[in-house]
C-alpha positions in Angstrom: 0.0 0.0 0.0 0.9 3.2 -0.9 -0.6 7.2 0.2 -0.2 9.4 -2.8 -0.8 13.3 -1.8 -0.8 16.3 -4.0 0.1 19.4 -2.9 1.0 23.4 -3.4 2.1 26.2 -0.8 0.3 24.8 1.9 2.5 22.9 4.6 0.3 23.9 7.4 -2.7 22.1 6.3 -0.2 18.6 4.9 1.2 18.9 8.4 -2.0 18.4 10.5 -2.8 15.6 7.4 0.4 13.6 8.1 0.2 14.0 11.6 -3.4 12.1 11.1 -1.9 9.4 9.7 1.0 8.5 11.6 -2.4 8.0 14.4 -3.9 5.1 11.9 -3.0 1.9 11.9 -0.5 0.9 9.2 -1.3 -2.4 7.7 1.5 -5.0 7.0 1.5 -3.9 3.7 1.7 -0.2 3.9 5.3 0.8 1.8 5.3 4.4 2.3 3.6 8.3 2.0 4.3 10.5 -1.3 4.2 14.2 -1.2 4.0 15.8 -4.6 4.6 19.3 -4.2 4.1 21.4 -7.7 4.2 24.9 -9.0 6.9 26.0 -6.7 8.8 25.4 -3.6 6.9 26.3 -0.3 7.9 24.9 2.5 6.9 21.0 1.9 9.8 19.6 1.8 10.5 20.5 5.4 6.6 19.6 6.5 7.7 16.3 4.5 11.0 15.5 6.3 9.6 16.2 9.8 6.9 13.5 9.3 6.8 10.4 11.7 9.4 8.3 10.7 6.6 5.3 10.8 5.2 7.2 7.6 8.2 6.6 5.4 7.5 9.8 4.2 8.8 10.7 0.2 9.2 14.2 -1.0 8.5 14.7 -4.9 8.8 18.1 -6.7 7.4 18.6 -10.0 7.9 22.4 -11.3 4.4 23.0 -13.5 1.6 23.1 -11.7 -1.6 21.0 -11.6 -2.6 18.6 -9.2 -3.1 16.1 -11.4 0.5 16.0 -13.2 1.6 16.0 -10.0 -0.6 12.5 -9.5 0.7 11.0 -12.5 4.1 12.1 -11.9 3.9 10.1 -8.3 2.3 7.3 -9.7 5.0 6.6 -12.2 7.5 5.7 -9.6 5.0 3.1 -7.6 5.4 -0.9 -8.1 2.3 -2.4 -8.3 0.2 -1.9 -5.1 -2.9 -0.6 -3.7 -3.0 3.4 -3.9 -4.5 5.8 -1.6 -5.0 8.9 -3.1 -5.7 12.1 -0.5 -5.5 15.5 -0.3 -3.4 17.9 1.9 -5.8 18.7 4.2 -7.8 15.9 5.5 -7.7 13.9 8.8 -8.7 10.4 9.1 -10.4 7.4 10.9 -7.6 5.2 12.7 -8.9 2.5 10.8 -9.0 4.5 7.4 -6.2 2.5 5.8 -6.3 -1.0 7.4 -10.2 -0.9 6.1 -8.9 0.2 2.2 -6.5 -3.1 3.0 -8.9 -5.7 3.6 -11.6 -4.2 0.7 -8.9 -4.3 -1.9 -8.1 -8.5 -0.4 -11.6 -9.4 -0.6 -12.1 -8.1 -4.5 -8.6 -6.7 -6.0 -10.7 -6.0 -9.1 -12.3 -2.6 -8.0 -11.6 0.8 -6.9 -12.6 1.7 -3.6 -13.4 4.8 -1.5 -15.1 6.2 1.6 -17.6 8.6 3.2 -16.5 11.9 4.3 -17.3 14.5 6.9 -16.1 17.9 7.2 -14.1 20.1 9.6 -15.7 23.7 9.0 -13.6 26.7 9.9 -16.8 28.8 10.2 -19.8 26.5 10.1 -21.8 28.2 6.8 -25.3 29.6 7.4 -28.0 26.3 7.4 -29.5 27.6 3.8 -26.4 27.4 2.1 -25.8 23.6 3.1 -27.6 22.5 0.3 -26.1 24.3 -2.3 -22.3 23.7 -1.2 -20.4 20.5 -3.1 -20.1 17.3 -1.4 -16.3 18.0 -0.5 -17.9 21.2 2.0 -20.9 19.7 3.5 -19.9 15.5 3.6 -20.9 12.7 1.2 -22.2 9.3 2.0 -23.9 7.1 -0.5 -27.7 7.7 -0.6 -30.2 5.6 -3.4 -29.3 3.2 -4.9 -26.7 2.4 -7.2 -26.1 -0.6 -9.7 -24.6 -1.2 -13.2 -26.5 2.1 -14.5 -25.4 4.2 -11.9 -21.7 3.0 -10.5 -20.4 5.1 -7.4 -17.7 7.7 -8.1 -15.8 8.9 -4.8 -14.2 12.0 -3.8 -10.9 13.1 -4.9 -9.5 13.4 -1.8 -10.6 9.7 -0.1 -10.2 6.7 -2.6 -8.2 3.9 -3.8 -7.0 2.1 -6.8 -4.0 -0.2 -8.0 -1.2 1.9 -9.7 -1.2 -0.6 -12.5 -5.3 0.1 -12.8 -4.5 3.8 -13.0 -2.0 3.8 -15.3 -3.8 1.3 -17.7 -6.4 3.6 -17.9 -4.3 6.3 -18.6 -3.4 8.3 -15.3 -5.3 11.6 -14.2 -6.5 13.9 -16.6 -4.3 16.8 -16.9 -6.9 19.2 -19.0 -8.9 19.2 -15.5 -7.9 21.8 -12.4 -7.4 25.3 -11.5 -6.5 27.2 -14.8 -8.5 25.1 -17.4 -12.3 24.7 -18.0 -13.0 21.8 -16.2 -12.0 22.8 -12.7 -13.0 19.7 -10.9 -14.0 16.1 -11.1 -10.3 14.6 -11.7 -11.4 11.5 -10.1 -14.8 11.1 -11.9 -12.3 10.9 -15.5 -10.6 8.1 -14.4 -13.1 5.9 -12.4 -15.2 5.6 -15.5 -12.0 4.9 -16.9 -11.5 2.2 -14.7 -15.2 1.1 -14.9 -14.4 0.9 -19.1 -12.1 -1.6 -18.5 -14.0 -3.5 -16.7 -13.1 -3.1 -12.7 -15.9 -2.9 -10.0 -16.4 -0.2 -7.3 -16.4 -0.8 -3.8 -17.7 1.2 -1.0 -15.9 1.0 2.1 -17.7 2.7 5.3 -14.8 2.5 7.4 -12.3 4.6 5.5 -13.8 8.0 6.6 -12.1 11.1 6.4 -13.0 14.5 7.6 -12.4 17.6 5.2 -10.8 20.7 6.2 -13.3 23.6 4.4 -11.7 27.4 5.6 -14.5 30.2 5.9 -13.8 31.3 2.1 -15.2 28.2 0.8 -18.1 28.0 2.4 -19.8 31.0 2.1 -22.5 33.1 -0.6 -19.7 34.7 -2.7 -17.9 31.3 -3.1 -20.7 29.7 -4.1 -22.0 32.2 -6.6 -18.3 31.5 -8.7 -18.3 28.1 -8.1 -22.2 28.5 -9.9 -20.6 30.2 -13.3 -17.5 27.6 -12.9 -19.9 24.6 -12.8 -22.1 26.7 -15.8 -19.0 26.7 -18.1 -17.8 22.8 -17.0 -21.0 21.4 -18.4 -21.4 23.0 -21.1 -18.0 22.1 -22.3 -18.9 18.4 -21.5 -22.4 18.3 -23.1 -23.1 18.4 -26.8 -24.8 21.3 -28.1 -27.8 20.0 -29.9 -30.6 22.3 -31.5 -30.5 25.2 -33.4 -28.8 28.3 -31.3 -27.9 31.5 -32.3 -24.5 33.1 -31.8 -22.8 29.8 -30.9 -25.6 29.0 -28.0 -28.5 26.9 -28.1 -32.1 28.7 -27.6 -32.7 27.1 -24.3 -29.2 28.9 -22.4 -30.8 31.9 -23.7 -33.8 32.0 -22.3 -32.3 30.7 -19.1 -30.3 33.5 -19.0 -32.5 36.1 -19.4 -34.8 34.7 -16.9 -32.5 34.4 -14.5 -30.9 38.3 -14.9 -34.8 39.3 -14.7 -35.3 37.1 -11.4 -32.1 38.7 -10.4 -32.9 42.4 -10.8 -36.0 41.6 -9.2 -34.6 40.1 -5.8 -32.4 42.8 -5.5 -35.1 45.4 -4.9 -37.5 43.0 -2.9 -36.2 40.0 -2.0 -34.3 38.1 0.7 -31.2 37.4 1.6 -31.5 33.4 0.7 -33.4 34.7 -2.4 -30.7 37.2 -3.7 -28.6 34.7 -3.4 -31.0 32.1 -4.7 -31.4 34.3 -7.8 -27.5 35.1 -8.0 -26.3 31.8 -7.9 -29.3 30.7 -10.8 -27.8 33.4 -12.9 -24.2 32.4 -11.9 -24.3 29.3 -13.5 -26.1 30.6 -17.0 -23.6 33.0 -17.2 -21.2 29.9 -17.3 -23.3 27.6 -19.3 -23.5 31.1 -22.1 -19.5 31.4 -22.0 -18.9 27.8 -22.2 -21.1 27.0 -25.0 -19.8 30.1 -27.2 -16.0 28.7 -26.1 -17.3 25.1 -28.1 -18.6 27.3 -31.0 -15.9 29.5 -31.5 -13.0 27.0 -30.7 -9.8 26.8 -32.4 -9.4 23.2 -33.2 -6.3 21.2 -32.0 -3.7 20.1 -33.5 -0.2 19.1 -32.7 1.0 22.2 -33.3 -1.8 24.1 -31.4 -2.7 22.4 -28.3 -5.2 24.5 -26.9 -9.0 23.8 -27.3 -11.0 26.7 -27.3 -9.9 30.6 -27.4 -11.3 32.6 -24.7 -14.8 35.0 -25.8 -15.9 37.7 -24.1 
């Protein structure tokens, strides 16, 4: 077994995560901790060395950023073995690891991964709960799930084999901060995994509790994430229909409904309805740009890598 971490500038929060899990128990099998740090040197490698020596702890540095070059860069230096992956600030269950252990014995043809709770800076006001991603307000599976509808897991709290991961091409390194698809790393290569023919499992005992700081939990945050989420789909789903000025019909009249709610909840409305209303026109905003991104795109080639040109 191996723990694979990602990380940039912040030693703080990788220091309270490695100090959670030199307090699990490490299974006979355990091999060590990577650290990837990327995009620059901040202070890791020291967080890194000072780790308890029962973690084994590795430092890697990779100089461009992107958490998920940084994954792939880690995972090329693994044998073949069970694969943690976390993120820098998490803490875990004592059992956390021993639990991913005995899932991957019983069927070694999966991926795996856990519930999560959260560790809230400044607990958000109770409306907002709703609206904030699993990663800020917990996840554990609800409904029910089968061959039509296979569980994906968080980033930060599942497992693979490196030699699954790899086979199904690593992490995808057009997703994270920087490029249109901001999030979801993890969903890209489960369904990867599930292509080629592995199961998932869902193991209750790895739990891990996410750290979510005051700036990530809160109205403003929310309303980006909203125009984010807005430009992410549209770049993943095909346009269909008849549109005008690169946009199907439907994104338009979402949009101007929702600057009409908008303007009216700012003269009579509530504070949950403003930001009801902002958030709705948030993520039209995103699904407008991100549809005229796909219709105005300058194609790719190899000497021209990009995928869409930026519109205004």
């Amino acid at each position: 077994m191996y723990v694979l971490i990602a990380t940039a500038a912040r030693p703080e929060l990788l220091t309270r995560t490695l100090d959670s899990l030199a307090s699990c128990a490490l299974p006979d099998t355990f091999r060590e901790v990577i650290v990837v740090e990327n995009g620059g040197r901040r202070g890791v490698e020291e967080a890194v060395a000072n780790a308890s020596p029962s973690l084994r702890a590795r430092y890697m540095f990779r100089e461009e950023p992107g958490k998920c070059g940084a994954l792939n860069a880690g995972l090329a230096t693994l044998d073949p073995g069970l694969v943690v992956f976390l993120d820098d600030d998490v803490r875990l269950a004592p059992e956390t690891l021993t639990a991913y252990t005995q899932a991957a014995a019983a069927q070694p043809r999966a991926y795996y991964g856990g519930p999560c709770a959260v560790d809230y800076e400044t607990p958000p006001p109770s409306y907002l709960i709703k609206y904030l991603p699993f990663s800020a307000r917990g996840w554990e599976p609800e409904g029910t799930y089968g061959a039509d509808r296979p569980m994906h897991f968080l980033g930060f709290n599942w497992a693979a084999h490196a030699e699954d991961v790899r086979a199904a091409g690593g992490f995808p390194e057009h997703v994270g901060p920087g490029q249109v698809v901001r999030v979801g790393d993890e969903d890209f290569v489960q369904d990867a995994l599930l292509q080629r023919g592995l199961a998932w499992e869902y193991v209750p005992a790895a739990r891990v509790w996410h750290w979510v700081p005051r700036e990530r939990s809160d109205a403003r945050w929310l309303i980006e994430r909203g125009y984010h989420n807005g430009r992410s789909r549209a770049s993943l789903t095909p346009s269909g229909g008849v549109g005008v000025f690169g946009c199907p019909w439907w994104v338009w009249r979402r949009w101007v409904t929702s600057q009409l709610r908008s303007a009216a909840t700012r003269l009579v409305g509530s504070e949950q309805g403003r930001f009801r209303a902002a958030y709705g026109l948030s993520i039209n905003r995103g699904l407008l740009h991100g549809y005229r991104e796909k219709a105005f795109a300058t194609p790719a080639t190899p000497n021209n890598p990009s995928i869409a040109r930026p519109v205004s």
